[in-house]
N, C-alpha and C positions, 0 to 999 in steps of 0.2 A: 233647352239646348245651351250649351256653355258658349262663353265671346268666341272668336275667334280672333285669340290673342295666344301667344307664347312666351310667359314672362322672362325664359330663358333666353330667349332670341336676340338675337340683336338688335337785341334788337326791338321791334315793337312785340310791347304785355300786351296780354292779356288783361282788359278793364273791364270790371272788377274781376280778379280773377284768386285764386288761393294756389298755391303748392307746397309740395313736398318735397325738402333737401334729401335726400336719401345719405348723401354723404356724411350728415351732420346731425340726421335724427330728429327734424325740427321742421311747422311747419308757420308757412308764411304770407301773409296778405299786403296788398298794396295799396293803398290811397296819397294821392296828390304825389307820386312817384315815389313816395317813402317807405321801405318794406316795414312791417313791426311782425314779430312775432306770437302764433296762438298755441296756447299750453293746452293738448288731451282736449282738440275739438272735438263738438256732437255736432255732428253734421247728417244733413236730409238729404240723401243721395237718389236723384231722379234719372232713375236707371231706366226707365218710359223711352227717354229721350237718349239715351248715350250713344255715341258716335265712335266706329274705328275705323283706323287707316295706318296710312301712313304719315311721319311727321319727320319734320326735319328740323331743329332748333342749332342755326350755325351762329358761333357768336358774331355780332356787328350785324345781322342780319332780320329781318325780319321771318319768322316763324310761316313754313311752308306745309302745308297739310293737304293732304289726297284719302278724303273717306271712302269708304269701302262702299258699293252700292245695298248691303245690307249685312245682318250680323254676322250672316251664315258665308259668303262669298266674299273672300278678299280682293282687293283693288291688287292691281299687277302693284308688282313695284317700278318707282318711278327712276326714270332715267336721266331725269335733270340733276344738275351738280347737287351734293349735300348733301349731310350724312342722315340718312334715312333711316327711320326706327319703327317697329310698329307700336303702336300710341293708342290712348282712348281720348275721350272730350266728353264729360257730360257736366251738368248747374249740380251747385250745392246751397244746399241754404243753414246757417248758424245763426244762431244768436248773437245780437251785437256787441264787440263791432262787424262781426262778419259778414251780416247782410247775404245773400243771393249772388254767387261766387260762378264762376267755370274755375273746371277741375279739370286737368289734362296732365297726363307724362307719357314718357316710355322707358322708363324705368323697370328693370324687370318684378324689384321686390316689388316695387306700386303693382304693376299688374298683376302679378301673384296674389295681392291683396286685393285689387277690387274684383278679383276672378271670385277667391272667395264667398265675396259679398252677395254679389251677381247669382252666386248659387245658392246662395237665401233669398233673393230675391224670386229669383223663377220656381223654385220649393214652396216658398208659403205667401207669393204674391196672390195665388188664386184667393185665399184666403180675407187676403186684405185688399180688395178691388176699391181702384181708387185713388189709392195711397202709397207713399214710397217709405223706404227704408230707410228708420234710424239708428248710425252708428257711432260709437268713439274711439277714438285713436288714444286707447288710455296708456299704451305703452309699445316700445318697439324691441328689434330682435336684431343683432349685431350680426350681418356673414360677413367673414373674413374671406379673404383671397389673396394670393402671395403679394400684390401690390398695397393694399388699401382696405378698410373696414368699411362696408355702407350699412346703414341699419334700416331693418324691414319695417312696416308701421304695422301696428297689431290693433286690430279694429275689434270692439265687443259689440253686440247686435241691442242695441235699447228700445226698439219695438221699432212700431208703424207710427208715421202721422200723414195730416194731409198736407201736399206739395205747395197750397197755395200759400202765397206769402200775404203777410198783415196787410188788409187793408191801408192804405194811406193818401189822406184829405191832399189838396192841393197845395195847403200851404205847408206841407214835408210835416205834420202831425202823424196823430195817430186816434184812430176813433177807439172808443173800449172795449169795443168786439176785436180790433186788430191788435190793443196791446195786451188782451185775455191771449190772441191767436199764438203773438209774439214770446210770449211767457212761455206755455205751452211747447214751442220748439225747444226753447230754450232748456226745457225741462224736462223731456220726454221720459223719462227715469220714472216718472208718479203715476200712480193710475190716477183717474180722472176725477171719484172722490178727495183723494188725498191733495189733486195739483190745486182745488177749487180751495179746501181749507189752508193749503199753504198760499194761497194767492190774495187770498182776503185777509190772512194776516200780516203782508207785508204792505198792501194797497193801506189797511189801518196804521200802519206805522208810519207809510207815508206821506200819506195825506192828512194823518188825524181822525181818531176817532169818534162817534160815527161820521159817514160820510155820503154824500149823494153822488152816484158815478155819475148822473146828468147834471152836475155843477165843473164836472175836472175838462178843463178845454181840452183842446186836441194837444196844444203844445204841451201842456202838461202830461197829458200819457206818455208822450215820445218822452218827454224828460224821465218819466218814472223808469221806461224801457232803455234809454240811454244808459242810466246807474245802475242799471243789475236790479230793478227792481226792489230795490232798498236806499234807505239813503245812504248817500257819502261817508265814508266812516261808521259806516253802521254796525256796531256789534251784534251779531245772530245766529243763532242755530238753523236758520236753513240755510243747506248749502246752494247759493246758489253762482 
């Protein structure tokens, strides 16, 4: 059954949370109030969980939302002040920096776009029980209108993984089953042969060859997973 959303239709963040400028083609994360910009994420869309309604984003105000009581039956629309849109809400998770994100707009090309997705999802979700859809925003598409250009985000489908995020020890580490986990989202592009020889050839670069993974402490995974999995400066053929 498709959202029921109509892409056409008409203060305090979101922490951690990611969006899409539609205005300017670009999208964007927040840490310690600072926005920084992410070029052509791959994001794990937990469309399990996703949420519609109604939303209201007035500037100076704190962000007002009325969810639907399910996918299929929309919430009235509301009668309190504010310009009311219909909207989605569901977690995303990327690779870092991006970390385990909420996703929300009411933007029509966004919804047009996760309607899309949503319809690969409920297509070949049977298929992949368990696990959510990985996609990329590797480029967008410009509608004009007599006032102003917004650009649509063009999402390619880069398979299934599983929802769960990397393990991580108490002291904000990472164990090596969570920075294999971490790689992995990061890289959903490889099949599972190919992601294991690319993984052990950077873990060798970076750690030094040979190497004991029950010697690399916690801190040390996170740092490997903090750099991109390569060192600093590192010149190489994977792209990662």
């Amino acid at each position: 059954m498709p959202l029921n959303l109509n892409g056409s239709g008409s203060g305090e963040d979101f922490t951690p949370f990611i969006k899409y400028d539609a205005r300017a083609g670009k999208w964007f994360c927040r840490d310690d109030k600072q926005d920084f910009e992410i070029d052509k994420p791959v994001l794990t869309f937990d469309f399990a969980g996703i949420k519609t309604g109604w939303f209201a984003f007035d500037n100076g105000k704190a962000p007002q939302k009325v969810f639907d009581p399910s996918l299929t039956v929309a919430a009235p629309a509301p009668t309190s002040l504010g310009k009311w849109k219909r909207g989605f809400q569901l977690m995303v998770h990327g690779a870092h920096p991006i970390g385990e994100r909420e996703f929300c707009s009411t933007a029509g090309c966004v919804i047009d776009a996760i309607n899309l997705l949503y319809d690969v999802y409920e297509r070949e979700g049977k298929d992949h029980p368990g696990q959510s859809l990985v996609a990329c925003c590797d480029h967008t598409r410009p509608i004009k209108n007599k006032q102003s250009t917004n650009y649509a985000p063009m999402f390619s489908v880069r398979g299934w993984n599983s929802p769960a995020v990397p393990q991580q020890p108490g002291n904000g580490g990472l164990t090596a089953a969570g920075c294999w986990a971490a790689y992995r989202l990061a890289n959903p592009q490889y099949r599972v042969e190919d992601a294991k020889l690319q993984y052990k050839n950077a873990c060798e670069s970076y750690f030094g060859m040979p190497f004991d993974h029950k010697s690399i402490s916690a801190q040390q995974w996170a740092e490997f997973a903090a750099c991109g999995f390569r060192k600093p400066n590192e010149e190489s053929d994977i792209p990662f």
